[in-house]
PDB file of N, CA, C and O in Angstrom:
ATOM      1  N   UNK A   1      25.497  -6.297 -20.645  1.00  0.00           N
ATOM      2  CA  UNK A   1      24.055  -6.329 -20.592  1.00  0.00           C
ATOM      3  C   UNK A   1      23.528  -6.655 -19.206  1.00  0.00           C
ATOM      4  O   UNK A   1      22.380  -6.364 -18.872  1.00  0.00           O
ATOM      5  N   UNK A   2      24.400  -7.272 -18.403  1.00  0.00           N
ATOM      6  CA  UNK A   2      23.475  -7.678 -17.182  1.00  0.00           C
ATOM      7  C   UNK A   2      23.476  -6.374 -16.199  1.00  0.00           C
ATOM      8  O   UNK A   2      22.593  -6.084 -15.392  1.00  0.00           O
ATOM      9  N   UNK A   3      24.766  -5.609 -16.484  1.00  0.00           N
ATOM     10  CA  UNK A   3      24.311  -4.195 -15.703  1.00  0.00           C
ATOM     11  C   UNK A   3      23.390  -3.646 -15.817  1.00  0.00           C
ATOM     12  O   UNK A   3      22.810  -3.210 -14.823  1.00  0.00           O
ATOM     13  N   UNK A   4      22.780  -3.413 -17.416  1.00  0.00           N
ATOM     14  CA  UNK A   4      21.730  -2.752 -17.508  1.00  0.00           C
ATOM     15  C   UNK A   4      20.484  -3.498 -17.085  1.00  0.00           C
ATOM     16  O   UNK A   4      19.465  -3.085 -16.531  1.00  0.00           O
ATOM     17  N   UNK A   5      20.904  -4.946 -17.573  1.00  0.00           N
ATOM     18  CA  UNK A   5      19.448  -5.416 -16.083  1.00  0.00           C
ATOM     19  C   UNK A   5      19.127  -5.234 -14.651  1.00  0.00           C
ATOM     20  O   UNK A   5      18.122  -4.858 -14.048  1.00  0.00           O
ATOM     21  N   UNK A   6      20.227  -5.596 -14.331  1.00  0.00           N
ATOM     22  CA  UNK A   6      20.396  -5.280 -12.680  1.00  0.00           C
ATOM     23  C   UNK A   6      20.011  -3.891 -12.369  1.00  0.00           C
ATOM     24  O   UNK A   6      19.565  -3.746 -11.231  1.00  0.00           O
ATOM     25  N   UNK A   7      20.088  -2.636 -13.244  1.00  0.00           N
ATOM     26  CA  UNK A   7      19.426  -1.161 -13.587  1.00  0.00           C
ATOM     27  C   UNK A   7      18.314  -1.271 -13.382  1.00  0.00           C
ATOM     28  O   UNK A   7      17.672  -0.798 -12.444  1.00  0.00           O
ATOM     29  N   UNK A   8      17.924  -1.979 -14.332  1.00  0.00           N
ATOM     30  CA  UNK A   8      16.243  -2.072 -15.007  1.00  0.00           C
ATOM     31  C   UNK A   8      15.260  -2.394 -13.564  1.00  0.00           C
ATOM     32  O   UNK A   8      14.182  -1.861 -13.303  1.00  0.00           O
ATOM     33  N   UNK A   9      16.124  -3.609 -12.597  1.00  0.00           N
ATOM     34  CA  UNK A   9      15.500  -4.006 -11.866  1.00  0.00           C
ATOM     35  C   UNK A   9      15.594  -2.956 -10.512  1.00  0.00           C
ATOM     36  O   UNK A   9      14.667  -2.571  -9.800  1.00  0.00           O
ATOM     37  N   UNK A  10      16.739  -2.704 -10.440  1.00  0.00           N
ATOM     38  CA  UNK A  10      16.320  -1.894  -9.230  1.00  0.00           C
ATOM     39  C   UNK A  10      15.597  -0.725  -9.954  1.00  0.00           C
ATOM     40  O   UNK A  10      16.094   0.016  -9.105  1.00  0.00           O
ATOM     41  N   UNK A  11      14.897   0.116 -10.722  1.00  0.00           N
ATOM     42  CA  UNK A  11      14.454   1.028 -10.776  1.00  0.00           C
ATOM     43  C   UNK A  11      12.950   0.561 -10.617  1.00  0.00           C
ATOM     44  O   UNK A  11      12.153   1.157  -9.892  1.00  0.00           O
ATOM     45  N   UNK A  12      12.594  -0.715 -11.466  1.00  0.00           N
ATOM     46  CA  UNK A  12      11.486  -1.565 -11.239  1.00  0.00           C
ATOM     47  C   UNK A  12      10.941  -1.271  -9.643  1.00  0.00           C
ATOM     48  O   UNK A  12       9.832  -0.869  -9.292  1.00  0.00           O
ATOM     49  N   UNK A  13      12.002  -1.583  -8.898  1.00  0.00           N
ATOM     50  CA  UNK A  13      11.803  -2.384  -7.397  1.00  0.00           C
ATOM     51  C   UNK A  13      11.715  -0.894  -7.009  1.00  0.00           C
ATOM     52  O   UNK A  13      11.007  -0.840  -6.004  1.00  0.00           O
ATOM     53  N   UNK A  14      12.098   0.260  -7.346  1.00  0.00           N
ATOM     54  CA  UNK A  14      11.982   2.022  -7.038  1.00  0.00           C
ATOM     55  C   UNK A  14      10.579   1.971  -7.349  1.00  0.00           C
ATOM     56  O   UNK A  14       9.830   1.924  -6.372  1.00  0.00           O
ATOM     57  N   UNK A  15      10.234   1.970  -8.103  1.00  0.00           N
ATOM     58  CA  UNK A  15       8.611   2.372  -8.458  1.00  0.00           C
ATOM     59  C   UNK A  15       7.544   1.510  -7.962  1.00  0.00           C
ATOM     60  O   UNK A  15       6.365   1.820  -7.792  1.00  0.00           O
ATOM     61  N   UNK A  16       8.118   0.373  -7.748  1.00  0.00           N
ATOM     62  CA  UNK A  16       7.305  -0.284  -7.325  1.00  0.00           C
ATOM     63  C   UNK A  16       6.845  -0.527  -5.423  1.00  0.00           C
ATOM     64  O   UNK A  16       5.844  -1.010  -4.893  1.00  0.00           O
ATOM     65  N   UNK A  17       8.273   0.143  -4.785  1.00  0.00           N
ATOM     66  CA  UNK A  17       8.191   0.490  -3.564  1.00  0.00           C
ATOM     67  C   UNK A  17       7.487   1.776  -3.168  1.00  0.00           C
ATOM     68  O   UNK A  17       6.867   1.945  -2.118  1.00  0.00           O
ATOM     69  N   UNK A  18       7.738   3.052  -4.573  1.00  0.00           N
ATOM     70  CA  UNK A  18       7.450   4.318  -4.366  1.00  0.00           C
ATOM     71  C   UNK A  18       5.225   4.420  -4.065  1.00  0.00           C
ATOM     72  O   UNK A  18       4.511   5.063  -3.296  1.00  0.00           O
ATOM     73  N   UNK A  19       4.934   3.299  -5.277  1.00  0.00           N
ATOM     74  CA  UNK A  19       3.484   2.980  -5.243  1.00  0.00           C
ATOM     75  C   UNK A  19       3.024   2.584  -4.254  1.00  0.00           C
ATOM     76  O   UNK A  19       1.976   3.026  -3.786  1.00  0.00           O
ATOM     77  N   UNK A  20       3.596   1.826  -3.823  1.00  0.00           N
ATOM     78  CA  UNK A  20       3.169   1.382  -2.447  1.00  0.00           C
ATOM     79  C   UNK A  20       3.187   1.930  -1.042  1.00  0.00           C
ATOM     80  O   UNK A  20       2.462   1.570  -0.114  1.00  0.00           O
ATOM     81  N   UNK A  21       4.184   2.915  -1.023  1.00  0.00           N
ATOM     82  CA  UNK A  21       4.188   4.075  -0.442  1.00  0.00           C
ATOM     83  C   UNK A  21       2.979   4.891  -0.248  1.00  0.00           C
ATOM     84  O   UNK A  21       2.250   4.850   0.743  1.00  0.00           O
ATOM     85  N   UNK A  22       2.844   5.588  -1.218  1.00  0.00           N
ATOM     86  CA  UNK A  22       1.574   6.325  -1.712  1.00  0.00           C
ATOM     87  C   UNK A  22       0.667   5.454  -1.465  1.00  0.00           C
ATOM     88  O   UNK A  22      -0.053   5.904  -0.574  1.00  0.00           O
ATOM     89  N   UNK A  23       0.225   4.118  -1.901  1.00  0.00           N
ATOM     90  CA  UNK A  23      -1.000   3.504  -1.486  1.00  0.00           C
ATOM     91  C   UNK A  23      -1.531   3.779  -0.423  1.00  0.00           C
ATOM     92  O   UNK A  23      -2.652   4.237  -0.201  1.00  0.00           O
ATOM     93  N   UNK A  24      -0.272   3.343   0.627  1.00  0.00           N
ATOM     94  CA  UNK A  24      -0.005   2.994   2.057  1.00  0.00           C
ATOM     95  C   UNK A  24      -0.731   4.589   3.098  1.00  0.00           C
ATOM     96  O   UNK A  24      -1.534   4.491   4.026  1.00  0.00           O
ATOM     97  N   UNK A  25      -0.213   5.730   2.628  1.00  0.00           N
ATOM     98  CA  UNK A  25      -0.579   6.603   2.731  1.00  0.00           C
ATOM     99  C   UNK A  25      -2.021   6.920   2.806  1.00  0.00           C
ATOM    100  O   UNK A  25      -2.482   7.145   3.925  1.00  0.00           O
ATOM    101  N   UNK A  26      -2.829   6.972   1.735  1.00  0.00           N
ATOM    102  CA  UNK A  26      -4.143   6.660   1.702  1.00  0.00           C
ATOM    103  C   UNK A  26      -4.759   5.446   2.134  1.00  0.00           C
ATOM    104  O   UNK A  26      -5.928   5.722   2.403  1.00  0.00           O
ATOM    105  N   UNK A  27      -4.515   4.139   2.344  1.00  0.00           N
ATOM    106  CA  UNK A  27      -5.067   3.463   3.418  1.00  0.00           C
ATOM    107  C   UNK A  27      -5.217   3.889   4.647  1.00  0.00           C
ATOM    108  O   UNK A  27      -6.291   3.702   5.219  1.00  0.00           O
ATOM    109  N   UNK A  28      -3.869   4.720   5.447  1.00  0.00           N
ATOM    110  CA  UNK A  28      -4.454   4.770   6.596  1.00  0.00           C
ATOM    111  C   UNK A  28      -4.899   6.056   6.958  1.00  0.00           C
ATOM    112  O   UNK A  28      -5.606   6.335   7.926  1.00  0.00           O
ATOM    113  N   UNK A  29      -4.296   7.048   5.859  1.00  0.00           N
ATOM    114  CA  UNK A  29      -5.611   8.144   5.854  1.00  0.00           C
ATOM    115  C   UNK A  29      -7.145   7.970   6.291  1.00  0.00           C
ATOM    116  O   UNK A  29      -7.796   8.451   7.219  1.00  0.00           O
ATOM    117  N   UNK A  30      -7.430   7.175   5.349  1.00  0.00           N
ATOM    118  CA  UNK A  30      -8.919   6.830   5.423  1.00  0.00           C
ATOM    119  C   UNK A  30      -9.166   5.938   6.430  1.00  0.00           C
ATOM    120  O   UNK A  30     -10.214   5.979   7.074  1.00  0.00           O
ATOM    121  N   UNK A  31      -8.174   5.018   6.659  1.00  0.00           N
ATOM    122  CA  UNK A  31      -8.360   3.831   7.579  1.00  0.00           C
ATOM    123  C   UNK A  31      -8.784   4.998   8.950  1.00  0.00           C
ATOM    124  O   UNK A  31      -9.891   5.121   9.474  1.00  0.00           O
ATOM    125  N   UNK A  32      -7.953   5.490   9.167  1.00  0.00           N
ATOM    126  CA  UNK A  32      -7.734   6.892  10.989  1.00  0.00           C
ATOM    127  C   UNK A  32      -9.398   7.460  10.765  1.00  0.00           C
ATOM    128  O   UNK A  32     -10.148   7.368  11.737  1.00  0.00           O
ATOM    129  N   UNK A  33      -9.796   7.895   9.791  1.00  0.00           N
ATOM    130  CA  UNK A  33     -10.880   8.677   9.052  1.00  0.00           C
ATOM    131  C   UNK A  33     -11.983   7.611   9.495  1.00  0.00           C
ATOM    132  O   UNK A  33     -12.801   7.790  10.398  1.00  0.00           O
ATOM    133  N   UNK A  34     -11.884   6.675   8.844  1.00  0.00           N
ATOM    134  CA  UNK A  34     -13.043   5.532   9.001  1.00  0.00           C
ATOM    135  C   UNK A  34     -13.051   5.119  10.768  1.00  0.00           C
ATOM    136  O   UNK A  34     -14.114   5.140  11.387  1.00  0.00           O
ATOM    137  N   UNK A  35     -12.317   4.916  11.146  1.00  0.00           N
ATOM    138  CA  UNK A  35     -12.467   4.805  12.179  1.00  0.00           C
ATOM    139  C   UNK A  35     -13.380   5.780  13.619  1.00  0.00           C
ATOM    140  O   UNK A  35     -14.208   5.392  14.444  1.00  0.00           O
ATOM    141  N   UNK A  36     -12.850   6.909  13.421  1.00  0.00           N
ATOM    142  CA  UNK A  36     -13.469   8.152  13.777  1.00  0.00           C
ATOM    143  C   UNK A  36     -15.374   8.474  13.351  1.00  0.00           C
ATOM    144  O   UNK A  36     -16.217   9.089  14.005  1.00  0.00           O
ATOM    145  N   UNK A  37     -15.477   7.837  12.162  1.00  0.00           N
ATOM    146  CA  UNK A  37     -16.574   7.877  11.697  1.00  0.00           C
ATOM    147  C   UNK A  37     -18.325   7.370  12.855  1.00  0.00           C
ATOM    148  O   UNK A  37     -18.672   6.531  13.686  1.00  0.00           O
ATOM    149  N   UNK A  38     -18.770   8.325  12.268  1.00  0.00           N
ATOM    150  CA  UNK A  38     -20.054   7.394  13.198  1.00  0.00           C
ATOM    151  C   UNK A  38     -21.008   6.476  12.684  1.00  0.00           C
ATOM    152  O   UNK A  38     -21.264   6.902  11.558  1.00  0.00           O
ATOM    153  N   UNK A  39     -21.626   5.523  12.876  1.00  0.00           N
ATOM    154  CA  UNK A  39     -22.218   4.397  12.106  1.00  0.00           C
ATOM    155  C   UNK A  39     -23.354   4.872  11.138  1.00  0.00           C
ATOM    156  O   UNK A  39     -23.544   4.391  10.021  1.00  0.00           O
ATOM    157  N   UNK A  40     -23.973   5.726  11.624  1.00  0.00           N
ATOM    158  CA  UNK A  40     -24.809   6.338  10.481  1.00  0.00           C
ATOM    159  C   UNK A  40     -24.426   8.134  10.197  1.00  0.00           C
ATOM    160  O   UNK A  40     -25.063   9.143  10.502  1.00  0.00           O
ATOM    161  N   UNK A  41     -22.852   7.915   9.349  1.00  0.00           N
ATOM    162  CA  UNK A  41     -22.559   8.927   9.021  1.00  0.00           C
ATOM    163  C   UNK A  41     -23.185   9.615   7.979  1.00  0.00           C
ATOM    164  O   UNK A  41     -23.102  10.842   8.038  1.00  0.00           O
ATOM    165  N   UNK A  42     -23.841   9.085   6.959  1.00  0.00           N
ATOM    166  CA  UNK A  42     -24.611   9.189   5.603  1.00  0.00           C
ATOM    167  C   UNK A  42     -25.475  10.097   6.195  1.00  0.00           C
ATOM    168  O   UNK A  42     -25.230  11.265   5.891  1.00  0.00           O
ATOM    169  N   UNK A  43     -26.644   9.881   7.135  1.00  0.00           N
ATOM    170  CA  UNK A  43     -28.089  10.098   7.710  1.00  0.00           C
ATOM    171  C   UNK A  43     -27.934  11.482   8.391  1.00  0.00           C
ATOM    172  O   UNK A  43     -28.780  12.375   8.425  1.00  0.00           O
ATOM    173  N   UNK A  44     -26.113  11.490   9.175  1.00  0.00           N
ATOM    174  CA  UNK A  44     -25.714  12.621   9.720  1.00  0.00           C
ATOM    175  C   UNK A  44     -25.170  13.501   8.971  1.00  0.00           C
ATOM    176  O   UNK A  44     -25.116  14.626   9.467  1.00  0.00           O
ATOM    177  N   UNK A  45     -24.725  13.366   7.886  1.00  0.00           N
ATOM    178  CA  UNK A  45     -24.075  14.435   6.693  1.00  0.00           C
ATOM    179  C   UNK A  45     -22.770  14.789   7.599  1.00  0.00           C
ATOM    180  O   UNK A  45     -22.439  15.930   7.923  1.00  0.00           O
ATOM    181  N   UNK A  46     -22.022  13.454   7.983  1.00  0.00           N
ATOM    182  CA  UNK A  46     -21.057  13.737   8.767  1.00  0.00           C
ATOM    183  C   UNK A  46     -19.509  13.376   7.363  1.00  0.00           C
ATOM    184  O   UNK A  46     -19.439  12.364   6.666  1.00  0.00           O
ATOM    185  N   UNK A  47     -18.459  14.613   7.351  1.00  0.00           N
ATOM    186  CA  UNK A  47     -17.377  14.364   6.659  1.00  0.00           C
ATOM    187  C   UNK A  47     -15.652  14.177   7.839  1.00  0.00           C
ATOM    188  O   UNK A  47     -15.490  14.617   8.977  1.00  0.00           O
ATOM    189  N   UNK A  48     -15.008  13.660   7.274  1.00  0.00           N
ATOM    190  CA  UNK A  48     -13.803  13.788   7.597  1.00  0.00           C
ATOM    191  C   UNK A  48     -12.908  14.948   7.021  1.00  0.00           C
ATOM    192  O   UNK A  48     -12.459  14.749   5.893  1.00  0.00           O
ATOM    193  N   UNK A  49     -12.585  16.151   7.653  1.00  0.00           N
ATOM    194  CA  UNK A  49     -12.200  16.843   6.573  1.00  0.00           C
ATOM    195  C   UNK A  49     -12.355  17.737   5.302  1.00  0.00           C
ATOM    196  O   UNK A  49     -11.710  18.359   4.458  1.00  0.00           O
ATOM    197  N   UNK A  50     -13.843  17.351   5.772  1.00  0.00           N
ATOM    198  CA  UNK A  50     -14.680  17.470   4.348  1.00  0.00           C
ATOM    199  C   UNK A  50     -15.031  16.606   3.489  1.00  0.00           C
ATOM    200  O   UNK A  50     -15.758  16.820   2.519  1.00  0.00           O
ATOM    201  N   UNK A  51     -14.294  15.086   3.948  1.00  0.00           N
ATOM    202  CA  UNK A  51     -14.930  14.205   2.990  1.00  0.00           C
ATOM    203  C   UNK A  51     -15.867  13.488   3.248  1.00  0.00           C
ATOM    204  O   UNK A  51     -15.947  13.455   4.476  1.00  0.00           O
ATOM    205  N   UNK A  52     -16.911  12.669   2.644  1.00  0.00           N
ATOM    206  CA  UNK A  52     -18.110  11.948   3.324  1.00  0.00           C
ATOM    207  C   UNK A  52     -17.637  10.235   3.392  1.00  0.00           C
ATOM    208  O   UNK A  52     -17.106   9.730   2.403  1.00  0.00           O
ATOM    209  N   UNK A  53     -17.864   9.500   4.527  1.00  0.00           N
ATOM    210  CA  UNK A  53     -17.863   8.576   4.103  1.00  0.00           C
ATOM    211  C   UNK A  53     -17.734   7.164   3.569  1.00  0.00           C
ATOM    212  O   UNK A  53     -17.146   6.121   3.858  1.00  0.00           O
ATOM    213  N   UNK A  54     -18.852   7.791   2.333  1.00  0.00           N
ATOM    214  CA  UNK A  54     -18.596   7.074   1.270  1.00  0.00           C
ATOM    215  C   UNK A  54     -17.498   6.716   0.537  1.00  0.00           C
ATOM    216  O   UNK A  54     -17.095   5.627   0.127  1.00  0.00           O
ATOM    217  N   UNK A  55     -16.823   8.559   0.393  1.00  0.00           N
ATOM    218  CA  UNK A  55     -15.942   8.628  -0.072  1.00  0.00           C
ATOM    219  C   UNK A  55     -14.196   7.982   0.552  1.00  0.00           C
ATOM    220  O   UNK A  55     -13.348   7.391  -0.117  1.00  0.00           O
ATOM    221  N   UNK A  56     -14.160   8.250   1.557  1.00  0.00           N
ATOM    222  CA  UNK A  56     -13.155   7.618   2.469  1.00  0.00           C
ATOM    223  C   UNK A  56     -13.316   6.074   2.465  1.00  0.00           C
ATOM    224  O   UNK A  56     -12.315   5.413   2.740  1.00  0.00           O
ATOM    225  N   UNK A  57     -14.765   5.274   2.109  1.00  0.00           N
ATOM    226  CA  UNK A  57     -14.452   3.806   2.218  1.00  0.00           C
ATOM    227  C   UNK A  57     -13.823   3.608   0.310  1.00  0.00           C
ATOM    228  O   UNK A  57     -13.113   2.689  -0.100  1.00  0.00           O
ATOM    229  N   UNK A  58     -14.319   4.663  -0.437  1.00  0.00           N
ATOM    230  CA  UNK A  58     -13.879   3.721  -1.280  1.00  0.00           C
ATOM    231  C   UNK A  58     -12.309   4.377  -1.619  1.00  0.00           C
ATOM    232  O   UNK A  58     -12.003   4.032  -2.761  1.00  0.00           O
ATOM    233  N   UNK A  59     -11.255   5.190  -1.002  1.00  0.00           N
ATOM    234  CA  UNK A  59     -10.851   5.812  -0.957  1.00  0.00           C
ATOM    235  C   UNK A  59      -9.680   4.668  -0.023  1.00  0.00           C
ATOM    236  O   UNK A  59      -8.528   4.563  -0.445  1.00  0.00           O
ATOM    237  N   UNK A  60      -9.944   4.197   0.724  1.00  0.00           N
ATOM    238  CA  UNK A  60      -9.729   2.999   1.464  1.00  0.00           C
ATOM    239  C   UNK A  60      -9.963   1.605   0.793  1.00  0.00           C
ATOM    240  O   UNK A  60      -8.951   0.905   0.815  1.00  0.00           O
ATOM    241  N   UNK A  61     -10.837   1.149   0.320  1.00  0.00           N
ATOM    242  CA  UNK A  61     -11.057   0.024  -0.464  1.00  0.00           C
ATOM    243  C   UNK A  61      -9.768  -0.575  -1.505  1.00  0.00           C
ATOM    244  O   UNK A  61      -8.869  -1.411  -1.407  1.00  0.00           O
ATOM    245  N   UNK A  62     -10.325   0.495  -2.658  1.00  0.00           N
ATOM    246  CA  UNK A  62      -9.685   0.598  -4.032  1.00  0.00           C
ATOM    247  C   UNK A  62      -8.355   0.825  -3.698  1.00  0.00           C
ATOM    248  O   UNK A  62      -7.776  -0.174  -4.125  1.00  0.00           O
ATOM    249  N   UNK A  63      -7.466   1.620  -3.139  1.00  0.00           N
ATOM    250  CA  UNK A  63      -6.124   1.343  -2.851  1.00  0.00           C
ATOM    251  C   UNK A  63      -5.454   0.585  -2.282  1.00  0.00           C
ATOM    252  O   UNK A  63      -4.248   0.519  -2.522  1.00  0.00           O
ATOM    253  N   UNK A  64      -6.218  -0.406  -1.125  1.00  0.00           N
ATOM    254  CA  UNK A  64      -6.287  -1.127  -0.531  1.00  0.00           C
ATOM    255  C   UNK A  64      -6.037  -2.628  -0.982  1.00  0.00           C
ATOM    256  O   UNK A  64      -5.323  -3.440  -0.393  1.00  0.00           O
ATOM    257  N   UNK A  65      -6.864  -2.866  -2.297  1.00  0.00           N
ATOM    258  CA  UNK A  65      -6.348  -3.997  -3.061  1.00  0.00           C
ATOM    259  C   UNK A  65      -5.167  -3.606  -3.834  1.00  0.00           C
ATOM    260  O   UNK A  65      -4.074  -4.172  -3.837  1.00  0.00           O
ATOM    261  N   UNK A  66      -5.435  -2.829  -4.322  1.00  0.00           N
ATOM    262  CA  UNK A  66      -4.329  -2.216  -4.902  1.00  0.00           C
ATOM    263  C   UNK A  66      -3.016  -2.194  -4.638  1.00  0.00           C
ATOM    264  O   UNK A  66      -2.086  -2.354  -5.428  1.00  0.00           O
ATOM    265  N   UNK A  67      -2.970  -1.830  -2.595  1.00  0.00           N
ATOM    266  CA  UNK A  67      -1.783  -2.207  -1.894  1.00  0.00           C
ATOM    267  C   UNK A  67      -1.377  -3.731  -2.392  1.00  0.00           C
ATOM    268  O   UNK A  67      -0.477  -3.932  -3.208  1.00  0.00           O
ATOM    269  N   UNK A  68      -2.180  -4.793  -1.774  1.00  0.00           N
ATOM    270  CA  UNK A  68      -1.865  -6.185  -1.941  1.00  0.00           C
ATOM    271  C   UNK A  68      -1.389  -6.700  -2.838  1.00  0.00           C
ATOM    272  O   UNK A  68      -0.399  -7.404  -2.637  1.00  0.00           O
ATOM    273  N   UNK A  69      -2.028  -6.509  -4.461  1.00  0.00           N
ATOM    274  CA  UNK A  69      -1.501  -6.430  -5.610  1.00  0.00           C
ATOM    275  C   UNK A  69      -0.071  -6.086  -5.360  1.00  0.00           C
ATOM    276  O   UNK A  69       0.748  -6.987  -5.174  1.00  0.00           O
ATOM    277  N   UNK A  70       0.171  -5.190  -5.350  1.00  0.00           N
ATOM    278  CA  UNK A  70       1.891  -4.597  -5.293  1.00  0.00           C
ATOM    279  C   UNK A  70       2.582  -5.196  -4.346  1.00  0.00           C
ATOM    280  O   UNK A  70       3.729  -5.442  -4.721  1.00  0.00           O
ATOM    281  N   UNK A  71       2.315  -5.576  -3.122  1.00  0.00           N
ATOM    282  CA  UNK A  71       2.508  -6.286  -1.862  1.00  0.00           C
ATOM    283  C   UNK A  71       3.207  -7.225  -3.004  1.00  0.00           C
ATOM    284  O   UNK A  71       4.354  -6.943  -3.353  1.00  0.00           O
ATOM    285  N   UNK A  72       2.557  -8.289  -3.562  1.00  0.00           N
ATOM    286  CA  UNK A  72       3.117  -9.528  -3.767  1.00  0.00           C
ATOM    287  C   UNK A  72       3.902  -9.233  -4.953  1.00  0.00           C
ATOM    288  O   UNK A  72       4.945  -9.876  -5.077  1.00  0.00           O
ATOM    289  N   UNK A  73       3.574  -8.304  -5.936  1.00  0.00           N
ATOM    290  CA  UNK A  73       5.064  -8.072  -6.745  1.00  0.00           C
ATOM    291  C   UNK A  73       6.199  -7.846  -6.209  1.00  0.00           C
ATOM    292  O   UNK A  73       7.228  -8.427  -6.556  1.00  0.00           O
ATOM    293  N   UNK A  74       6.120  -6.805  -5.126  1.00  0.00           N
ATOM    294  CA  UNK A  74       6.988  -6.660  -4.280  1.00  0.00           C
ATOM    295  C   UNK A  74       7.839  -7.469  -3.863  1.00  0.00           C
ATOM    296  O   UNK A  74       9.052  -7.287  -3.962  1.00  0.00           O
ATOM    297  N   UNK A  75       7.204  -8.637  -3.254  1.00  0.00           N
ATOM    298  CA  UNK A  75       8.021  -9.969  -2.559  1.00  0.00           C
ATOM    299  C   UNK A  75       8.179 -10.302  -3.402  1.00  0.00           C
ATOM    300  O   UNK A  75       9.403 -10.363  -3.296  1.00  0.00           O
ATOM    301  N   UNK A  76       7.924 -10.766  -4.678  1.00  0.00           N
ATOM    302  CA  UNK A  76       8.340 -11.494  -5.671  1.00  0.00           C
ATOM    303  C   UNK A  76       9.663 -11.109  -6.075  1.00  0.00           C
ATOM    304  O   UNK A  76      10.618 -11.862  -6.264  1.00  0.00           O
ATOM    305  N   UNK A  77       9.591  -9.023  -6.264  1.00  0.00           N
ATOM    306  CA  UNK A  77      10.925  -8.934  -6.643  1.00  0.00           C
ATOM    307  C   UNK A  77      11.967  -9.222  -5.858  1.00  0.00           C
ATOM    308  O   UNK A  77      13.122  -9.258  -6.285  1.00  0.00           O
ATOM    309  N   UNK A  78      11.656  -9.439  -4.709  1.00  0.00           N
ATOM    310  CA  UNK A  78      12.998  -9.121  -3.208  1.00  0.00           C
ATOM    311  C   UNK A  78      12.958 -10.465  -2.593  1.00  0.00           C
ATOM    312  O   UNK A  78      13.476 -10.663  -1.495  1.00  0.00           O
ATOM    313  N   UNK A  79      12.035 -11.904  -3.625  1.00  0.00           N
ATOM    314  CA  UNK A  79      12.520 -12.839  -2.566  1.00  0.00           C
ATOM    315  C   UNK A  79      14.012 -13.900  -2.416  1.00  0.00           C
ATOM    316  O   UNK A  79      14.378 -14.762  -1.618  1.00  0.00           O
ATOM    317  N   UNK A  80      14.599 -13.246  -3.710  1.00  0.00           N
ATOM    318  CA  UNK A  80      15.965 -13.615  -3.037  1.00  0.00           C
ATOM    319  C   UNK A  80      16.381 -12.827  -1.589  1.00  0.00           C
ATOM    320  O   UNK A  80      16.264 -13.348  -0.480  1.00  0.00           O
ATOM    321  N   UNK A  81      16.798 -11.710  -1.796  1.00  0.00           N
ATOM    322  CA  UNK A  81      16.979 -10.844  -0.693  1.00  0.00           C
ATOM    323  C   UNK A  81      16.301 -11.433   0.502  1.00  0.00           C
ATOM    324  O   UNK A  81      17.009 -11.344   1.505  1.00  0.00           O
ATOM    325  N   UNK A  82      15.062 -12.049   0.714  1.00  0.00           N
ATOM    326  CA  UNK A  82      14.215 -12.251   1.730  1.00  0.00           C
ATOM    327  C   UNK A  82      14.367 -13.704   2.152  1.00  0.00           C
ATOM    328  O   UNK A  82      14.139 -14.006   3.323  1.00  0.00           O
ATOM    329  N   UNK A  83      14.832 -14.848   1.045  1.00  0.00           N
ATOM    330  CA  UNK A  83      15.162 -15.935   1.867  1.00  0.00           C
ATOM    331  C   UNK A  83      16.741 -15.839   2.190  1.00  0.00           C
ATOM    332  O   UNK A  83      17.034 -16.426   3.232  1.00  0.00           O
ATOM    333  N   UNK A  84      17.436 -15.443   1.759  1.00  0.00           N
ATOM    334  CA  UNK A  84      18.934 -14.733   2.729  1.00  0.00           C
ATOM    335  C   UNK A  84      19.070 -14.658   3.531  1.00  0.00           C
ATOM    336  O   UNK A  84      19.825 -15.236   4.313  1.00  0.00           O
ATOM    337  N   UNK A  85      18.023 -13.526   3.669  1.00  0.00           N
ATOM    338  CA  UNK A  85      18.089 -13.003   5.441  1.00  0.00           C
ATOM    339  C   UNK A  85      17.269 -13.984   6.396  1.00  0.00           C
ATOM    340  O   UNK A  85      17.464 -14.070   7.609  1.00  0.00           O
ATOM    341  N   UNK A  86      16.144 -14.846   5.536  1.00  0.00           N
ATOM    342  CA  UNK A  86      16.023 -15.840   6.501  1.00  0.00           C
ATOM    343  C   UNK A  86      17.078 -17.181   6.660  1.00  0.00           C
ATOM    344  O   UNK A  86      16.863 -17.814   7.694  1.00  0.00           O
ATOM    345  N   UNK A  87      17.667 -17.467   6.203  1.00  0.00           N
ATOM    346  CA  UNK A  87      18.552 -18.440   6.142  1.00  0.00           C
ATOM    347  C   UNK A  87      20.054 -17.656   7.733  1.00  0.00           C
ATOM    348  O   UNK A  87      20.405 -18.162   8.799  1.00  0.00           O
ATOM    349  N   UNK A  88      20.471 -16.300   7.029  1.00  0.00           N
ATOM    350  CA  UNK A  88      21.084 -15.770   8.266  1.00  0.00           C
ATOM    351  C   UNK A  88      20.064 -16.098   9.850  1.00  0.00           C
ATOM    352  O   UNK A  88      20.537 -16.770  10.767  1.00  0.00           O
ATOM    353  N   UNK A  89      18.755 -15.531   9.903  1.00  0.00           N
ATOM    354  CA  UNK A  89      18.129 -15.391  10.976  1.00  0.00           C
ATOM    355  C   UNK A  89      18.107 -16.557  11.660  1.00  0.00           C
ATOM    356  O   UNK A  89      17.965 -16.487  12.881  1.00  0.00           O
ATOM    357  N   UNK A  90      18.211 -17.578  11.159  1.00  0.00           N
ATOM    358  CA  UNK A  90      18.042 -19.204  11.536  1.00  0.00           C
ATOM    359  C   UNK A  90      19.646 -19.785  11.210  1.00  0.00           C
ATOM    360  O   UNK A  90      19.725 -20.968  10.877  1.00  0.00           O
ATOM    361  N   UNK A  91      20.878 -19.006  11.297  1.00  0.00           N
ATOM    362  CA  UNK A  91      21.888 -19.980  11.292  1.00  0.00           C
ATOM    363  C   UNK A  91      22.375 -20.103  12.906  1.00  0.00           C
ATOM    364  O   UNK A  91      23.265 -20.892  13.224  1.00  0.00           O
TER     365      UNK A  91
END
């Protein structure tokens, strides 16, 4: 049985890296996008791409927490792995 946990978990820690991936993706999509933007893009009917925005902040926002959320499952799943390698880094 513990194989099939040790399974369970790395596929966990697969999907849960793969999401964050993809999040990551669309943050800085929009993040590069938002940036480029001009302060009164609304007034200018100015898009990125074609998108307006609006759409790019919440496009940026909403995945954005979303990243963080997963961020800390993330560490949660890998913080053995992560105090290890700090314990090596400091011997």
């Amino acid at each position: 049985m513990n194989g099939k946990n040790n399974l369970l978990i790395v596929k966990v820690k697969a999907v849960v890296s793969s999401i964050m991936l993809v999040l990551m993706v669309l943050v800085s999509f929009s993040g590069i996008a938002l940036l480029f933007a001009p302060k009164r893009a609304g007034q200018l009917n100015w898009t990125f791409l074609g998108i307006p925005k609006e759409t790019l902040l919440k496009m940026h926002n909403l995945p954005g927490v979303a990243l963080i959320v997963f961020f800390v499952i993330h560490f949660i799943l890998n913080l053995k792995l992560y105090i290890s390698e700090m314990k090596a880094l400091f011997k």
